[in-house]
C-alpha positions in Angstrom: -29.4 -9.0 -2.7 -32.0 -6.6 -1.5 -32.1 -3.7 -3.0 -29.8 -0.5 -2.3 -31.8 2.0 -0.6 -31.7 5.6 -1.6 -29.8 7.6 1.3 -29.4 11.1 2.1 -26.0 12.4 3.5 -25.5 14.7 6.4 -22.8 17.4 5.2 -22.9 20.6 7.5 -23.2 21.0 11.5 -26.0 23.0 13.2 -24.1 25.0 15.6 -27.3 24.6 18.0 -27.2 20.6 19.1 -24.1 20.3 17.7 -25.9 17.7 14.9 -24.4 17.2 11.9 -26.9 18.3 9.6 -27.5 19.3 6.0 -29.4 22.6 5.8 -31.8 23.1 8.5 -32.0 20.9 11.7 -34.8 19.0 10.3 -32.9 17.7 7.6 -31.0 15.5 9.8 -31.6 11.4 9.0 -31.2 9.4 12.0 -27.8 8.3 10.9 -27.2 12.2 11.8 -29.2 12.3 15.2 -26.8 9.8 16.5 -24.2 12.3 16.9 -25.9 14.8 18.8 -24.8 17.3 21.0 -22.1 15.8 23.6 -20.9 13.0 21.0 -19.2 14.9 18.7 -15.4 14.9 18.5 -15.1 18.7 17.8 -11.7 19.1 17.8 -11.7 16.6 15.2 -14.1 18.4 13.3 -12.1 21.2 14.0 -9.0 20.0 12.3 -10.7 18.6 9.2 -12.7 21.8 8.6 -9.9 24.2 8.8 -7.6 21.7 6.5 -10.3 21.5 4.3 -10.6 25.2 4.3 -7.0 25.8 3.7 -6.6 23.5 1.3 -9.4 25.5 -1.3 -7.1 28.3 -2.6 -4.6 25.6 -3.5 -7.1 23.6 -5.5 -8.4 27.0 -7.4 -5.3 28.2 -8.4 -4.0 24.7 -9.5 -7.6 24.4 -11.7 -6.0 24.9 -14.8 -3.1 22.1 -14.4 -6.2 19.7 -13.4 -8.1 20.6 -16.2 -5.4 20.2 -18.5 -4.7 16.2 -17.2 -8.3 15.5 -17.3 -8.4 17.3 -21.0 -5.5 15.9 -22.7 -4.1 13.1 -20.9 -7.4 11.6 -19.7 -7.5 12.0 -16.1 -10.7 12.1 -14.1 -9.4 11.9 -10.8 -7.5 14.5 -9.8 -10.9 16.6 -11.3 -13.1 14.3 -9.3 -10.8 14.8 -6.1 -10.8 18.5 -6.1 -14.6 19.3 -7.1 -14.8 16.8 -3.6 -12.8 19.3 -1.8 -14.3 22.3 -3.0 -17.7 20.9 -2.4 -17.3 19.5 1.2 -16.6 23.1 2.3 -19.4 24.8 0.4 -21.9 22.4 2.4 -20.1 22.0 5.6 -21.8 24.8 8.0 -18.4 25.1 10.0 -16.4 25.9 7.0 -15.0 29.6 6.4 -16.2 28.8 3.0 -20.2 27.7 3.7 -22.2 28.4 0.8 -19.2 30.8 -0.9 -20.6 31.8 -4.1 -17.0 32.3 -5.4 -17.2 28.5 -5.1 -19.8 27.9 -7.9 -17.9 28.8 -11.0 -14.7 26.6 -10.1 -16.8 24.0 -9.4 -19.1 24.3 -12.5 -15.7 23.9 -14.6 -14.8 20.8 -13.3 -18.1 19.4 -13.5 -18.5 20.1 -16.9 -15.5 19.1 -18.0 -15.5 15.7 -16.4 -19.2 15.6 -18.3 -16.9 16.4 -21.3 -14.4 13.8 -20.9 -16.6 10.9 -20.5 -17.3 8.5 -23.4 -20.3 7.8 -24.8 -20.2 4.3 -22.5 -19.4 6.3 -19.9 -16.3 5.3 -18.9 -13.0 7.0 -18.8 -9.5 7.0 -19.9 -7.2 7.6 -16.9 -4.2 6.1 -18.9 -6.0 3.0 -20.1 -8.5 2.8 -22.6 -12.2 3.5 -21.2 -11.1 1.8 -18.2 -14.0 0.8 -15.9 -11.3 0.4 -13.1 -9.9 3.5 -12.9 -13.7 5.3 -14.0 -15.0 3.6 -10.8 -12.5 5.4 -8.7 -13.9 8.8 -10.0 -17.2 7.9 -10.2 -17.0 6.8 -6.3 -16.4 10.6 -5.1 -18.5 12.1 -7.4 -21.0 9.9 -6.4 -20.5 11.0 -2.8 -20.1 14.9 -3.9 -23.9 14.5 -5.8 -25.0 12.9 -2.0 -23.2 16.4 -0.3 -25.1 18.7 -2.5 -28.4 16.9 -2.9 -28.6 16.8 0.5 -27.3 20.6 1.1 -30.2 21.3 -1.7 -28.4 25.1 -2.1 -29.8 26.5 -5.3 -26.6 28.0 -6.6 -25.7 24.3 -7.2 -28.5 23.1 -9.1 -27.2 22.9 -12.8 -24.0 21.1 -10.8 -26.2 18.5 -9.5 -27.9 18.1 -13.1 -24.6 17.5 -14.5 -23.9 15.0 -11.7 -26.9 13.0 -12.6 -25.9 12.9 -16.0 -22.3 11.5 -15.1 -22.9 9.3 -12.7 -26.2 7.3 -14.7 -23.7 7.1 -17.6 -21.1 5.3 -15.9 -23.5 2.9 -13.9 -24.0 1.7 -17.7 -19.8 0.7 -18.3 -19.1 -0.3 -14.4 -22.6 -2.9 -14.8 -20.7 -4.5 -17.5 -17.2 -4.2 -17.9 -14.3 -5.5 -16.4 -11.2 -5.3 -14.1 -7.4 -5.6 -14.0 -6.4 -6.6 -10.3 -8.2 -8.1 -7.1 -9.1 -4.6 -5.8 -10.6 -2.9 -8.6 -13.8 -5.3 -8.3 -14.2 -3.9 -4.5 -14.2 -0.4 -6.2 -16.3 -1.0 -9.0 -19.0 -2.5 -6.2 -18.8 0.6 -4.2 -19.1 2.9 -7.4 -22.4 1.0 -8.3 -23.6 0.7 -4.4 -23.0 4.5 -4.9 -25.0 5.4 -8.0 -27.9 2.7 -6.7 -28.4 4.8 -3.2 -29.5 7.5 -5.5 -31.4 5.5 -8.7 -31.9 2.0 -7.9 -31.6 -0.2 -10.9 -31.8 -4.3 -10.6 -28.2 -4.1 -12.8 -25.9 -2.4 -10.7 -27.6 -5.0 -8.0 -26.3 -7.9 -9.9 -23.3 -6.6 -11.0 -22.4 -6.1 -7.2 -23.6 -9.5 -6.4 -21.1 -11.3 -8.9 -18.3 -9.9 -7.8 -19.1 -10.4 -4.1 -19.8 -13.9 -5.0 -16.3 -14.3 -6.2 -15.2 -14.3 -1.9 -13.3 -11.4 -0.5 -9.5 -12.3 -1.3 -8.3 -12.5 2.3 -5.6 -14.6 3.9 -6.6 -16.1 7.2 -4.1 -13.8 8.6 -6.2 -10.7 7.4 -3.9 -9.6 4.3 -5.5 -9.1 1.4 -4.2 -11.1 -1.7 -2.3 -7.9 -2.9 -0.5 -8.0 0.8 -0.3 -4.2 0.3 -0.7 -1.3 2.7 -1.7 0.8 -0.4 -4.3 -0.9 -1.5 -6.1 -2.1 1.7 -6.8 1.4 2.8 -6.9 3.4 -0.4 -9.1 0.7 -2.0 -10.0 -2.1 -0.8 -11.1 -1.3 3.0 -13.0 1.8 2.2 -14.6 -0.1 -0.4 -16.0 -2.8 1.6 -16.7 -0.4 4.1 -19.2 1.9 1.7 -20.4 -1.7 0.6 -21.4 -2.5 4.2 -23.6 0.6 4.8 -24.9 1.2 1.7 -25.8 -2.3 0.4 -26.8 -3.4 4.1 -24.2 -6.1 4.9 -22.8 -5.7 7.7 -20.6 -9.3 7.4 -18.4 -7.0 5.1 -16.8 -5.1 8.3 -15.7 -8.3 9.1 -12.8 -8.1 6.7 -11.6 -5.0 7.5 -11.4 -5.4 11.0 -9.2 -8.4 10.7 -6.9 -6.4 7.6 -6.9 -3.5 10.5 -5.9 -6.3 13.3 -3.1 -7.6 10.9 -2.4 -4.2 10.4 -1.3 -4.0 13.7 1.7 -5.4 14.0 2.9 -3.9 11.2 3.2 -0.2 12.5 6.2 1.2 13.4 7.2 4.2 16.2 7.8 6.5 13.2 4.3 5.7 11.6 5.3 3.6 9.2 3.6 0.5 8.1 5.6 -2.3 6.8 5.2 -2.8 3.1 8.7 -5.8 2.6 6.0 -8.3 2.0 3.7 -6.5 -0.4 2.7 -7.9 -3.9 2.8 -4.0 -5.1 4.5 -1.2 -5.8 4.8 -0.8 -2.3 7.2 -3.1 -1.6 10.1 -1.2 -2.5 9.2 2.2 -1.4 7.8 3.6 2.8 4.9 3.5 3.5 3.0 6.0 6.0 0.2 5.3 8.4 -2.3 8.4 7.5 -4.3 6.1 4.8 -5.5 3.8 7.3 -6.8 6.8 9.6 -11.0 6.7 9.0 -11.1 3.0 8.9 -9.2 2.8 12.3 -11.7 5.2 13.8 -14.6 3.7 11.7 -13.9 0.2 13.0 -13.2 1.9 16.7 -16.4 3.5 16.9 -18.5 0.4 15.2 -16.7 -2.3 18.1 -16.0 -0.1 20.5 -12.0 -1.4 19.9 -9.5 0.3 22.0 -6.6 -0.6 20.2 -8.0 1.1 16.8 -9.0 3.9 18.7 -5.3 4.5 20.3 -4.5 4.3 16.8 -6.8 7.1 15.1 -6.1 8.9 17.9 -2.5 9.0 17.3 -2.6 9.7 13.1 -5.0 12.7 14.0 -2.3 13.8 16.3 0.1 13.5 13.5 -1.8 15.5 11.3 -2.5 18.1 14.0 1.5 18.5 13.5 0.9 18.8 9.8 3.0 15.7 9.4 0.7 14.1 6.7 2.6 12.0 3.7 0.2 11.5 1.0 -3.4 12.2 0.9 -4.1 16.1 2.2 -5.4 16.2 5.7 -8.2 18.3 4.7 -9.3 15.7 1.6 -10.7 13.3 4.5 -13.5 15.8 5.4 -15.7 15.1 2.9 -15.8 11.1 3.9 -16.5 12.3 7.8 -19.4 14.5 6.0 -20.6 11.4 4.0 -20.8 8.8 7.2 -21.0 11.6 10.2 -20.8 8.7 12.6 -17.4 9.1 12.5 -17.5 12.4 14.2 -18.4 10.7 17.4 -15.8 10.7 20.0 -13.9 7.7 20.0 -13.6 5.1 22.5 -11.4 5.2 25.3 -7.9 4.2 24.1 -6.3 1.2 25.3 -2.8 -0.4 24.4 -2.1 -1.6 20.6 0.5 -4.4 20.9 3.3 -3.3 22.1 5.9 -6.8 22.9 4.8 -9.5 20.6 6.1 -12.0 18.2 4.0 -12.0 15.2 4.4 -14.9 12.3 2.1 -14.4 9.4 2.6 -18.0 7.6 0.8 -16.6 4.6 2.9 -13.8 3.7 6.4 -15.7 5.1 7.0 -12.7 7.3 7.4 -12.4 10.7 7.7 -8.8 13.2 9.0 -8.9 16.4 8.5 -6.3 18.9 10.2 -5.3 22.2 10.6 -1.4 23.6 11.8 1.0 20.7 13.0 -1.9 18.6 11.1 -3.5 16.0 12.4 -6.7 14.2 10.9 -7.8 10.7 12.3 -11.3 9.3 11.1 -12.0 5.0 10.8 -15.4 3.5 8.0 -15.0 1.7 8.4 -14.0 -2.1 6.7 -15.8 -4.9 9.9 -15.9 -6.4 10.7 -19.6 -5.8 7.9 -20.8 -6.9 7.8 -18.9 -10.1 10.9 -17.4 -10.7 9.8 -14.5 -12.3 10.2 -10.8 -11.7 6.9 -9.0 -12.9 4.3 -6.4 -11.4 1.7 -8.4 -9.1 4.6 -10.8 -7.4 6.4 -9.8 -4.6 10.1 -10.2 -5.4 11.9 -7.8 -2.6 15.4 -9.6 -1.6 14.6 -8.3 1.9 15.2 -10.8 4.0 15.7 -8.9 7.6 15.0 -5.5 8.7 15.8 -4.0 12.6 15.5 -0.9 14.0 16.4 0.4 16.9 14.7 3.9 18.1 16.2 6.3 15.6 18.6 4.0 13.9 17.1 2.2 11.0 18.1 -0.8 9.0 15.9 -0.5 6.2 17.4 -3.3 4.4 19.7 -6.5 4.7 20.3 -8.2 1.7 22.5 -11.3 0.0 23.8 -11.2 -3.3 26.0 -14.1 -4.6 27.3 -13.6 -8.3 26.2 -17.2 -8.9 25.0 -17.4 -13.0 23.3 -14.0 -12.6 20.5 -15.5 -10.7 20.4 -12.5 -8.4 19.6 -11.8 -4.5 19.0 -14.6 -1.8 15.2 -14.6 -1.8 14.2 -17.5 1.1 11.7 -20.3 0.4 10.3 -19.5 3.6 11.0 -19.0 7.2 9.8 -21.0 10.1 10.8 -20.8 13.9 13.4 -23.0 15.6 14.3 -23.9 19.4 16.7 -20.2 19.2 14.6 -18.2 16.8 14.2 -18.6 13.3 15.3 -19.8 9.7 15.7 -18.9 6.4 17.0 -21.0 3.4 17.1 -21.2 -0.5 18.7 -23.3 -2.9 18.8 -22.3 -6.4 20.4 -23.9 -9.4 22.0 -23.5 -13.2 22.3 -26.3 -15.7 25.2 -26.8 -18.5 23.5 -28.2 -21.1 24.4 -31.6 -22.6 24.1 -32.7 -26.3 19.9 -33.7 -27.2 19.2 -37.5 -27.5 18.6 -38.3 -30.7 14.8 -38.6 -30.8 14.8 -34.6 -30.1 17.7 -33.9 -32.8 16.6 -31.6 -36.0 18.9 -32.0 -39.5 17.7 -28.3 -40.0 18.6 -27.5 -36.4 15.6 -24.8 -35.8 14.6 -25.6 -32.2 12.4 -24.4 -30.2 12.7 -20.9 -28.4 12.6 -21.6 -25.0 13.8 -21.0 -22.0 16.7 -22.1 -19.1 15.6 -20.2 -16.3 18.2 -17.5 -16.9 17.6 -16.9 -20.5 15.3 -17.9 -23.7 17.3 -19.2 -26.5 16.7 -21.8 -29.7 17.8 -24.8 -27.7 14.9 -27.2 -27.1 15.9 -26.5 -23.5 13.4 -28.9 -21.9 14.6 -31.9 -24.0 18.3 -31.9 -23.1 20.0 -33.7 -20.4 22.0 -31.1 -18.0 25.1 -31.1 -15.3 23.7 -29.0 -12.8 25.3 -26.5 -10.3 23.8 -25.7 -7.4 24.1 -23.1 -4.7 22.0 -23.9 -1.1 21.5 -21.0 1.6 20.7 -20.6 4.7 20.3 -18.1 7.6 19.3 -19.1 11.3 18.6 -16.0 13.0 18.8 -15.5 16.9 18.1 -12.9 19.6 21.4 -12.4 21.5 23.1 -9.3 24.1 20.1 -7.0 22.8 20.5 -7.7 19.2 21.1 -10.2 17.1 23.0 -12.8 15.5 22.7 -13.7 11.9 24.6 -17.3 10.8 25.0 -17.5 7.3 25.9 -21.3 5.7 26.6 -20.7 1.8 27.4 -23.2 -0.4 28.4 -25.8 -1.8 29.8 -23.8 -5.4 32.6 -21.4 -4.9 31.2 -18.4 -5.6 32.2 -14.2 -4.3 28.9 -12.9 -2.8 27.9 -9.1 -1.3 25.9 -9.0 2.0 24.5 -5.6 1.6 23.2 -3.5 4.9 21.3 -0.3 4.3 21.0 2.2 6.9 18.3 4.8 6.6 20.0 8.1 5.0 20.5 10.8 7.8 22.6 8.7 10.1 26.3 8.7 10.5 28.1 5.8 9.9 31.7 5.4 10.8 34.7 1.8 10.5 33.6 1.4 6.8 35.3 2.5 3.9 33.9 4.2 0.7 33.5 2.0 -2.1 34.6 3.8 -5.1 32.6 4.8 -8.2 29.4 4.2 -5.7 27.5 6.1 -4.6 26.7 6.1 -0.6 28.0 2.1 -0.5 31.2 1.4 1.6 32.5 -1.8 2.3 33.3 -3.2 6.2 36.4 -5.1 5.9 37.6 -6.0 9.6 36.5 -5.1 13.0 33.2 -3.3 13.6 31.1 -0.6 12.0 28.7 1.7 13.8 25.5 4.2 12.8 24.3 6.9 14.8 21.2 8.9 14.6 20.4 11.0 17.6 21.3 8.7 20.3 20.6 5.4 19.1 23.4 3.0 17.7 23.6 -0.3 15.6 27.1 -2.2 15.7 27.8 -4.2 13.2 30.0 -6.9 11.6 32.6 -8.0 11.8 34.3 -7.3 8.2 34.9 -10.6 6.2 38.2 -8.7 4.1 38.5 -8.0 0.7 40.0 -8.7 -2.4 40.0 -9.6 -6.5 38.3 -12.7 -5.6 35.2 -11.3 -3.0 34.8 -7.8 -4.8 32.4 -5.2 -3.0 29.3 -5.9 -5.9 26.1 -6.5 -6.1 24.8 -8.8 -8.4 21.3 -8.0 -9.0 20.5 -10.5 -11.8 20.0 -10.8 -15.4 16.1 -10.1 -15.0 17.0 -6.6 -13.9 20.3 -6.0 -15.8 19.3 -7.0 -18.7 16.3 -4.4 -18.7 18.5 -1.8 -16.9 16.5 -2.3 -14.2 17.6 -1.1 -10.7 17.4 -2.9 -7.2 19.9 -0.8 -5.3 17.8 0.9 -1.9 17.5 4.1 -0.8 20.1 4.5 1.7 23.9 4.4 3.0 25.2 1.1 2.0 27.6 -1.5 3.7 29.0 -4.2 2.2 30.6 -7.6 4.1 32.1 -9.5 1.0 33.3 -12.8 0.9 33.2 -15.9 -1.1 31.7 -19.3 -0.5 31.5 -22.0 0.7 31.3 -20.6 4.0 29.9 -20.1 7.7 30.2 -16.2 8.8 28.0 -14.9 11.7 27.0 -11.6 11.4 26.0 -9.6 14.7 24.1 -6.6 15.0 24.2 -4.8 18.8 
């Protein structure tokens, strides 16, 4: 690796040339001259700066609550983010608060306090023990904050910069040697170094960075990342490699992140929504919005010149325009434009993202089709066949089929047979037939049968193991079993504008719940409350219907009811058993009915 060269970045606009400059004109690198006059996206500018700007009286007043997270519960980065904030408007020329000397003594408390908080290794708590992980995230925006005011060079924040210094050679000592928990945190301990080395180049950080590039980027051919999560992929992992590419001068690491960004896709939904069913994450259970992915979209539009990335920066900034931004603050993204000012240039001219396509990502078992305002998403790919285990790091969402249709959602269809407490339907995989596409799982439960006498104990203290349900002292592996087994399957076809959903269960004889959840807003009407829960309702015969606005899903029919098909759940002894919870946000619908069976379910 050659080394990291020191940089200087551009963090204010001269009004005359419209450069984006730090300090006088002649500051400017030529990184900064590249977005003279005439190629700069002011109105983009123009939201960010006045974001940014409203956002500072919200970060001062809520000093105190920051202060007391980083103090006593260890927390760096919620001090890191906001002396970011409060420092992109003190150096950004446009900003209402350029150079505000009522700006210093905030920003001197944070400072000082995260100088405080560090360890003598110069790591970090942030909820685990001098974490190098979670320092790195801090450490990466206050490395880009000491870039911002070195290169502002205002003397009122001199001691800050010291103090910066101090921080930021400290951690390069714990993030050159320690460790990681998941596959992103290596990609943000690289960028923390590449950070620290554009300022003090040191051969360590160097080879720190090279041995955990060397380990491969973990990318799907697909362009998921291992973690399959749109949390990670633009909160860590793209801007990572990103910083990595410009500051360590390898440009083969945009490759990644264009093809996470081309995956990404045909995973966006009208609303701007990005679908998460597949994710290994926390994400996989919970919406996710679009506004992450916003810089890398316009970063990777301006870099190839990409139409499709472009239509879709242009259309988060026109979200946030609308104020319509989920998770991080509009005005938090200034500072990264103030960092890399090549993404003030105007973007390309838009052209069409994909708009009718059938997309079949083999790696994740998840396919999305597309067509008008409806958008199809069809899950087989959980880990949980091939480990059975429920655990942070797998994906285990029983999601198996999602539709929506303008502004009537189906977050969520789901199987549950109460078959041993084995839980939700979760598909081996799906693959395409000559109509459309399949689904199936067979799982299975053992009786177990007296141990052959080779694995027999007098003092009958066996083993603990375990059955695939439970753990228990039974020498489980040893012992000959009569098995029961349940097989599923799901063909799915496009028919009359919908679809048509054929369900084969069997061969035991066993009640099962197919659960439909509707997003909540909507109103559904032909099913009947179930009582004792909550929002869930049970379709017995004929049809059911939900509305929102105009927009209407039909659906059924009802399979009846009664003491042998109750309307429940079963979400399995891995959650019960920990209390754990795997009913969705949502209005609930419930088809009973009890297997063996065939029962088509249609959706119009």
């Amino acid at each position: 690796m050659t080394p990291l060269p020191r940089r200087h970045f551009l963090a204010g606009t001269a009004v005359a040339g419209g450069l984006l400059s730090v300090g006088a004109p002649g500051a400017a690198s030529a990184e900064g001259r590249a977005s003279a006059a005439g190629r700069v996206d002011k109105p983009f500018l123009a939201l960010l700066t006045e974001a940014a700007d409203a956002r500072v009286a919200e970060v001062v007043d809520g000093l105190d609550a920051v202060l007391d997270q980083l103090n006593n519960l260890g927390q760096a980065r919620p001090a890191a983010r906001s002396l970011r904030l409060l420092t992109s408007v003190h150096v950004w020329g446009d900003a209402a608060h350029h150079h505000d000397g009522a700006l210093i003594a905030p920003m001197t408390r944070l400072v000082d306090a995260l100088a405080a908080a560090q360890f003598d290794d110069g790591l970090y708590d942030q909820g685990a023990v001098h974490s190098p992980p979670d320092t790195a995230f801090s450490i990466v925006d206050l490395g880009l904050v000491y870039g911002l005011l070195d290169a502002d060079g205002h003397s009122g924040t001199r001691a800050i910069r010291a103090t910066l210094k101090t921080i930021l050679l400290k951690a390069g000592k714990g993030l050159s040697t320690g460790g990681v928990h998941t596959p992103n945190h290596r990609w943000k301990v690289c960028a923390a170094l590449a950070r620290i080395n554009s300022f003090w180049p040191d051969a360590r950080y160097a080879r720190r960075i090279d041995a955990w590039l060397a380990e491969g980027i973990d990318q799907y051919d697909s362009g998921q990342y291992s973690e399959r999560s749109a949390t990670y992929a633009p909160i860590v992992t793209n801007p990572s490699l990103l910083t990595l590419a410009r500051l360590t001068e390898r440009p083969r690491l945009y490759d990644p992140v264009r093809r996470n960004l081309e995956a990404t896709l045909h995973l966006l939904e009208p609303g701007g929504e990005v679908e998460t069913v597949h994710s290994r994450r926390q994400d996989q259970k919970s919406l996710k919005h679009l506004s992450e992915y916003w810089l890398q979209f316009r970063a990777l539009a301006l870099r190839e010149r990409d139409g499709r990335f472009a239509a879709v920066a242009a259309t988060i900034q026109r979200r946030g325009a609308d104020q319509t931004f989920d998770e991080t603050p509009l005005g938090d993204f200034l500072a990264e434009v103030l960092d890399h000012p090549e993404l003030a240039a105007p973007l390309p001219k838009a052209t069409g993202v994909p708009g009718e396509f059938t997309f079949h990502d083999r790696d994740c078992g998840l396919v999305r089709i597309a067509k008008g305002r409806t958008r199809t998403t069809i899950f087989g790919g959980t880990d949980f066949p091939d480990v059975h285990a429920i655990s942070s790091g797998l994906s285990t969402n029983p999601t198996f089929f999602k539709w929506r249709k303008g502004a009537a959602i189906l977050d969520s269809l789901r199987l549950s047979p109460q078959f041993f407490s084995l839980g939700h339907f979760r598909a081996e995989d799906v693959e395409a037939t000559a109509d459309g596409w399949r689904l199936w799982a067979e799982v299975r439960a053992g009786y177990h049968l007296p141990l052959p006498p080779q694995h027999r104990r007098p003092d009958g203290r066996y083993p603990l193991t375990d059955d695939g349900r439970f753990w228990s002292a039974m020498d489980f592996p040893h012992r000959p079993k009569e098995w029961r087994t349940l097989r599923t399957e799901i063909r799915i076809a496009e028919a009359d504008g919908g679809w048509n959903l054929d369900l084969h269960i069997g061969e035991s004889e066993v009640p099962f719940a197919l659960e439909l959840c509707f997003r909540s807003g909507g109103k559904l009407t032909g099913a009947d409350p179930v009582p004792g829960q909550k929002d869930t309702y049970a379709l017995v015969k004929g049809y059911g219907t939900y509305t929102a606005g105009d927009d209407v899903i039909t659906f059924g029919p009802g399979n009846g009811s009664g003491p042998r098909q109750p309307a429940v759940v079963d979400s399995g002894e891995r959650y019960s058993w920990m209390g754990g919870d795997l009913t969705p946000a949502g209005q609930r619908v419930l088809i009973t009915g009890r297997s063996p069976l065939r029962y088509r379910l249609t959706l119009r």
